[in-house]
C-alpha positions in Angstrom: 0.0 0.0 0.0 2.1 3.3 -1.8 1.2 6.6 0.6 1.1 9.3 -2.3 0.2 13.2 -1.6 0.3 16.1 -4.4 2.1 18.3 -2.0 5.8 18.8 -3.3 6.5 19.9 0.4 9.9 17.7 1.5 9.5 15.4 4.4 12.0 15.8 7.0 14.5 13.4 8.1 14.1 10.4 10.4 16.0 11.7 12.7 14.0 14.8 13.2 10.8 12.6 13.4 12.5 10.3 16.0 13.7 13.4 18.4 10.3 14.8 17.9 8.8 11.5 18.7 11.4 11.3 21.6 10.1 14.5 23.1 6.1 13.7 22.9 6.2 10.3 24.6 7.9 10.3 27.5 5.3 9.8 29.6 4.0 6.8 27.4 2.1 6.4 23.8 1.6 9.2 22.6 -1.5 10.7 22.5 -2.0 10.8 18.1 -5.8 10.7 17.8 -4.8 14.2 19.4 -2.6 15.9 16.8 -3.5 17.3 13.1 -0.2 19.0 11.9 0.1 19.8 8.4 1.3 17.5 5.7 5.1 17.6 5.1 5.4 15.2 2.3 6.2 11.4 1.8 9.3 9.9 4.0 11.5 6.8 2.4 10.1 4.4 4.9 8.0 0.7 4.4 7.1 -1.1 6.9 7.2 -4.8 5.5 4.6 -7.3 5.5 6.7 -9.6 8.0 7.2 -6.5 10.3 11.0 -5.4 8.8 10.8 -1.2 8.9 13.0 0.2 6.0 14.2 3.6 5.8 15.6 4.7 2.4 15.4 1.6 1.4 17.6 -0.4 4.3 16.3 -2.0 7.4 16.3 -0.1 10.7 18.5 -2.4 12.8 17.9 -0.2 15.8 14.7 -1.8 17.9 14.4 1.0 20.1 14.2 3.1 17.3 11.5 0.9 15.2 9.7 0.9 18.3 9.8 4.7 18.8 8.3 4.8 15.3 5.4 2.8 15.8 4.3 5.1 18.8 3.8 7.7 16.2 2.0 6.1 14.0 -1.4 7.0 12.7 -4.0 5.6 10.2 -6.1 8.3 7.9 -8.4 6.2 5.4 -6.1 3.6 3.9 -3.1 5.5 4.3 -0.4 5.6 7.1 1.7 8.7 8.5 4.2 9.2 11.1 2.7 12.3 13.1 4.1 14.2 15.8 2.3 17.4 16.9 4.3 19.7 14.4 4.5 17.5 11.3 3.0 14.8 9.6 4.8 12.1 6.8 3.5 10.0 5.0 5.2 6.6 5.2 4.6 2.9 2.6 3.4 -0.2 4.9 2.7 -3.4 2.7 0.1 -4.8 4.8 -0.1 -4.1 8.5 1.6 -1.5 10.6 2.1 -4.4 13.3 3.0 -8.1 13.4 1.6 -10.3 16.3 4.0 -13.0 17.0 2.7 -14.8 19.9 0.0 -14.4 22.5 -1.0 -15.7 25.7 -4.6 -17.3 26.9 -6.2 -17.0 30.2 -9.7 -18.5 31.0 -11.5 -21.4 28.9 -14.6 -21.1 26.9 -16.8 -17.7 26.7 -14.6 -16.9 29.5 -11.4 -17.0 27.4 -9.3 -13.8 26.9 -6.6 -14.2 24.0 -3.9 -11.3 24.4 -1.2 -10.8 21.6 2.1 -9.1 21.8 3.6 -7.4 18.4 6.8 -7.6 17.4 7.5 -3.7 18.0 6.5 -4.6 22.4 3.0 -3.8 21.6 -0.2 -6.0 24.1 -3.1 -5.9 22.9 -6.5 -8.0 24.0 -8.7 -9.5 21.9 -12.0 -8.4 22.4 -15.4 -6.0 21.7 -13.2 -3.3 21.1 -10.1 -5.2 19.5 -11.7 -7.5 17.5 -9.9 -10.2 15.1 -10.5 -10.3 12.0 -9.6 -13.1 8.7 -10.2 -12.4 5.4 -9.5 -15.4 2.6 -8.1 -15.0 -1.0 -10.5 -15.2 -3.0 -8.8 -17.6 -5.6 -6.9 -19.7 -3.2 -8.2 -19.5 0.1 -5.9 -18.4 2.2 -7.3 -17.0 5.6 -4.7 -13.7 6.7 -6.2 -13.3 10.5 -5.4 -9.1 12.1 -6.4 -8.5 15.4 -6.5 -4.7 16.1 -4.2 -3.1 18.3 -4.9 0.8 18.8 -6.7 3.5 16.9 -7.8 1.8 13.6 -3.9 0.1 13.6 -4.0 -3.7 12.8 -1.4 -6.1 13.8 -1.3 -9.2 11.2 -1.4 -12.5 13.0 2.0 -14.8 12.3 1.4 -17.9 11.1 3.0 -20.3 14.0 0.5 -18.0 16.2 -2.2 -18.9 14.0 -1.6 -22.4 14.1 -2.0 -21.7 17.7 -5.6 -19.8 17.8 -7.1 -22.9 15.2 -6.8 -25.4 17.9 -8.3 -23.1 20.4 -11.5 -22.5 17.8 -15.0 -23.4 18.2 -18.1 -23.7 16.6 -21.0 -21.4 17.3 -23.9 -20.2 15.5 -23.9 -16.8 14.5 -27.2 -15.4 13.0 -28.2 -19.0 11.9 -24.5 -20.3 10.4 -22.5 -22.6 12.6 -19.0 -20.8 12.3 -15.8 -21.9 13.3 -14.2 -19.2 15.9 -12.5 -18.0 18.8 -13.7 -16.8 21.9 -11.8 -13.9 23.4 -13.2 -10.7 26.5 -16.7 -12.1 26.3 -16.6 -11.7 21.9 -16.8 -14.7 19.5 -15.0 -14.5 16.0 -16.1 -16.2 13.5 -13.1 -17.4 11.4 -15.0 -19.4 8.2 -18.3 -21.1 8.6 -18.0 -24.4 10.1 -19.0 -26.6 7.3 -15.4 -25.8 5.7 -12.5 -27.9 6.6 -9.3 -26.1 4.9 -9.2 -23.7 7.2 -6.8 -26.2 9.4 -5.1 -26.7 6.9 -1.7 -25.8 6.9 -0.5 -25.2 3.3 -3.7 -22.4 4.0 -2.1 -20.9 6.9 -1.2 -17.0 6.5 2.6 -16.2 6.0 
C-alpha cells in the first residue's frame, strides 16, 4: 500500500521525526488521535509485511528506534503517516503497521481472553473493542487473520500464532451459520463457517 500526496513539500528526516517523537512520549504512547499537523510530504520508509521497517530503502536495525516509530503512527483512510504534533509524513506499509507473533490465553470457553504481543513490544487483548479479524483469497483461500491493536492500527497475526488460535477454535452459531471461531473478553470471531474444513489446513495458513 504506496502513501502518495500532491504536495511537493519535503519530508524531514528520520532523525527529526524520531527526536520529535522522543520529546512527545515520555510519559508513554503518545496521544496521536490528538494531533492534526500539516502534511510535510512522503518519507522513504516501508514497513514490511513480516514487520522489517526500511528507511531509504535499508532496514532499521535499531529496535528501540523501530519501536519509537510505531508510537507515532497513525492511520487516515487507507493511508499511514508518522505524526508528531508539528509535522505529519506519510510513510509505505505493505500490509499491516504491526506483526503479532505470539500471544498468551487466560480462562476457557466464553470466559477465554486471547492477548497478543507485536513484534515492535506492543499487548493488545482481543475483544469487543479489539476484535480479530480473517479475510481469505478469493482464488486460493488463504485465511490472513489481524487482530487490532490501537486507533484503527492492525497487527497481522504470524502464522505459528495462527496455528495456535485454530486449535483453540470453536463452533457457534452466529445469526443462523455454525461458524468456526475464537472466543476472546466475552466476543466470538467467526473465522469461516463451520462446514469448511481447509481452514486447518496448513498449506492455508497465513505467512
Amino acid at each position: 500500500m504506496t502513501n502518495r500526496d500532491h504536495k511537493p513539500d519535503r519530508a524531514p528526516s528520520a532523525d527529526t521525526i524520531a527526536a520529535a517523537a522522543t520529546a512527545a512520549g515520555k510519559k508513554g504512547l503518545p496521544p496521536v488521535h490528538l494531533w492534526d499537523p500539516p502534511f510535510c510530504g512522503d518519507l522513504d520508509m516501508r514497513i514490511a509485511r513480516d514487520g522489517t521497517w526500511f528507511y531509504l530503502g535499508t532496514p532499521i536495525g535499531r529496535p528501540a528506534l523501530v519501536r519509537l516509530f510505531s508510537t507515532i503512527l497513525k492511520r487516515e483512510g487507507d493511508r499511514y503517516y508518522l505524526v508528531t504534533p508539528v509535522e505529519k509524513v506519510g510513510i509505505i506499509v505493505d500490509d499491516a503497521p504491526f506483526l503479532a507473533v505470539d500471544f498468551a490465553v487466560t480462562g476457557a470457553g466464553q470466559d477465554q481472553t486471547v492477548s497478543f504481543t507485536t513484534l515492535t513490544g506492543d499487548e493488545t487483548t482481543a475483544g469487543p473493542d479489539r476484535p480479530i479479524r480473517v479475510t481469505r483469497d478469493p482464488e486460493t483461500g488463504e485465511p490472513t487473520p489481524y487482530v487490532l491493536v490501537r486507533a484503527n492500527l492492525e497487527a497481522l497475526i504470524d502464522r505459528k500464532s495462527f496455528y495456535r488460535l485454530v486449535e483453540l477454535c470453536v463452533a457457534e452459531s452466529v445469526d443462523g451459520v455454525e461458524q468456526f471461531g475464537l472466543w476472546s473478553g466475552g466476543a466470538f470471531f467467526p473465522f469461516q463457517p463451520a462446514g469448511e474444513l481447509d481452514l486447518g489446513q496448513r498449506s492455508e495458513a497465513p505467512a
